[in-house]
C-alpha positions as CSV (number, residue, x, y, z in Angstrom):
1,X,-43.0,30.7,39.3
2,X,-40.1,31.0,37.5
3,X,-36.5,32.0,39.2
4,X,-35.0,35.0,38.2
5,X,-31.7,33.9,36.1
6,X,-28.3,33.7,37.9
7,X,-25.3,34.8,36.6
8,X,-22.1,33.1,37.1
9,X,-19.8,34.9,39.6
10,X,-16.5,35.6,38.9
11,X,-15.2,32.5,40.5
12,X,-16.8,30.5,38.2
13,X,-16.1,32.1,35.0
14,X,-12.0,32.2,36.2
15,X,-12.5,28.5,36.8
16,X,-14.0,27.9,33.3
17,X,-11.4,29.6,31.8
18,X,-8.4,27.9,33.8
19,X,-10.2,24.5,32.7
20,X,-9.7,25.9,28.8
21,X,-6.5,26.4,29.4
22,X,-5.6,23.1,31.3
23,X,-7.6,21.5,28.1
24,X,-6.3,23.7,25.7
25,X,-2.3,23.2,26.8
26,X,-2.9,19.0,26.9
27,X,-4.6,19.0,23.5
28,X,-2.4,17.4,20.9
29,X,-2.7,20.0,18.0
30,X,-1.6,22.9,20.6
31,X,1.5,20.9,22.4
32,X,2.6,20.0,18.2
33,X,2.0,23.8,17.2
34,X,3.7,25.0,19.9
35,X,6.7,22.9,19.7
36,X,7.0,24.1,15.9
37,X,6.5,27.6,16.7
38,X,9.9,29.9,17.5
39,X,10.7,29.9,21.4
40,X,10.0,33.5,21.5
41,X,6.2,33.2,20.1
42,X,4.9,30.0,21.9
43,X,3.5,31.8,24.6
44,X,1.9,34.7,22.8
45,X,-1.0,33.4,21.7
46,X,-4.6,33.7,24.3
47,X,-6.4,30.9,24.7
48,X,-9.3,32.3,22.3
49,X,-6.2,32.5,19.5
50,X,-5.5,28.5,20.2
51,X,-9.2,27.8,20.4
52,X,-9.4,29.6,16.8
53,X,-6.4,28.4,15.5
54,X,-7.0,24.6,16.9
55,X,-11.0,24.4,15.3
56,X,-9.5,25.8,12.2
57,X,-6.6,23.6,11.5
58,X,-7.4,21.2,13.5
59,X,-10.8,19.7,12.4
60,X,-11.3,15.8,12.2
61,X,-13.7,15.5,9.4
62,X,-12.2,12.0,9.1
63,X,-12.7,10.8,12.3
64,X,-16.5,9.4,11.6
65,X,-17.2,7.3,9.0
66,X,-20.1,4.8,7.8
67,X,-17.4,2.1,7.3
68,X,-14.5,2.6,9.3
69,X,-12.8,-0.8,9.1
70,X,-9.3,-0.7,11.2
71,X,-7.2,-3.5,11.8
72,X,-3.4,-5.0,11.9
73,X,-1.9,-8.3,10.9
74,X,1.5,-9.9,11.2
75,X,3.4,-11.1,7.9
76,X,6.5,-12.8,8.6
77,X,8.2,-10.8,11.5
78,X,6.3,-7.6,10.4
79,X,3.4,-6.0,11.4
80,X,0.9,-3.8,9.1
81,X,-1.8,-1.9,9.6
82,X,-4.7,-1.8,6.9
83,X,-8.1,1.0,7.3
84,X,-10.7,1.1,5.0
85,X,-13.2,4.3,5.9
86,X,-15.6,5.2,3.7
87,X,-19.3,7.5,3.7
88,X,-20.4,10.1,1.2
89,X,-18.4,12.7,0.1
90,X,-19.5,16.4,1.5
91,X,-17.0,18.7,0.1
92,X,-17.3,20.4,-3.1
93,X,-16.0,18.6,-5.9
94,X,-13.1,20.5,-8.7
95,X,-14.4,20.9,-11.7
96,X,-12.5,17.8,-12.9
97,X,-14.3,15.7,-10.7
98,X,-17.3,17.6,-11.8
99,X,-16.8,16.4,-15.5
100,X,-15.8,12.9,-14.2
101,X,-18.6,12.5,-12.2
102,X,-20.8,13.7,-15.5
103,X,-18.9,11.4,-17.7
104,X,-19.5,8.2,-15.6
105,X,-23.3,9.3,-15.3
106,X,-23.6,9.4,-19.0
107,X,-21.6,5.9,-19.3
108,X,-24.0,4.3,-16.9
109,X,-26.8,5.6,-18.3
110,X,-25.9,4.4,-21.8
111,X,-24.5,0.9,-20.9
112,X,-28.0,0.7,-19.1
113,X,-30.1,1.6,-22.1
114,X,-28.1,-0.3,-24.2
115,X,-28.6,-3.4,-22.4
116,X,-32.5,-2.9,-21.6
117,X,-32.7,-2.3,-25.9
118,X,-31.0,-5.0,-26.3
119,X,-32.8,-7.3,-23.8
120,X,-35.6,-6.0,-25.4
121,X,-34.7,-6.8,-29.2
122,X,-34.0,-10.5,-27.5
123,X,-37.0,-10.8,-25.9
124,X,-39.0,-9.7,-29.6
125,X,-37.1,-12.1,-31.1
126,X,-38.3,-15.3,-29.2
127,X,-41.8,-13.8,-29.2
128,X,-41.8,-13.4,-33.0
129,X,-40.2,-16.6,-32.7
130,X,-42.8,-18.5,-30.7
131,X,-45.4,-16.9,-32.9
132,X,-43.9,-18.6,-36.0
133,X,-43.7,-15.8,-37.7
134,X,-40.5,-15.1,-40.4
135,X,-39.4,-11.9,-41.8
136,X,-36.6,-13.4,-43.5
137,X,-36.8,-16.6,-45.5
138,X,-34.1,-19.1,-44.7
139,X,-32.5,-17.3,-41.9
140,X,-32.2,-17.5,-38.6
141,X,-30.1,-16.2,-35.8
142,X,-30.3,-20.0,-34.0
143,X,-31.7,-18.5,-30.7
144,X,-35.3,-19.5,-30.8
145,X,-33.7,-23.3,-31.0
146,X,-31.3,-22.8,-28.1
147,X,-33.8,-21.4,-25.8
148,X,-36.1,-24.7,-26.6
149,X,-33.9,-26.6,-26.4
């Protein structure tokens, strides 16, 4: 038999939202906006308002990568720091990058057909070769010696 649903008193929803607010006035993106906000507005905003305001500006689309390669070194009496994140790209590309993108696709794709044709023509060439056969007298291009030999 299945118990009839409870619904939280009001104890519990006034402790939910005090644990919001406790959250809300420790995260990092509230305390900063806050600080950069006029003295007179800091304290204007509700909880829901920070909640809105700190998943809108707030987002960390960065923070999980495929490669996410973080480290520091010394050099001399300095220290740097060197990341290296990458994963696929999900936002929406300009229409520059749109016609870059295109441009490298069609570069790739020629540069590959190019090759296989030519790979191809080699490949003819040492079978017409091996077959002894000659489309033109006295010439040669040398190839079907330097692959013997």
């Amino acid at each position: 038999m299945l118990a009839p649903e409870s619904k939280p008193d009001e104890a519990s929803e006034c402790y939910a939202s005090t644990q919001e607010t406790v959250t809300l006035d420790q995260d990092p993106f509230v305390v900063g906006l806050k600080q950069r906000l006029p003295e007179e507005l800091r304290e204007t905003f509700t909880p829901q308002q920070l909640d809105a305001l700190r998943n809108a500006f707030a987002t960390r689309s960065w923070a999980r990568h495929k490669l996410d390669l973080r480290s520091t070194f010394s050099l001399w009496s300095n220290q740097y720091y060197f990341v290296l994140v990458g994963g696929r790209n999900k936002r929406s590309l300009s229409r520059a990058q749109r016609s870059l993108s295109l441009a490298a696709k069609a570069g790739a794709i020629t540069a590959f057909l190019f090759f296989s044709v030519l790979i191809g023509l080699v490949a003819l060439y040492l079978v017409k070769s091996a077959l002894g056969i000659n489309l033109l007298p006295n010439y040669s291009l040398g190839l079907w010696d330097w692959f013997k030999g």
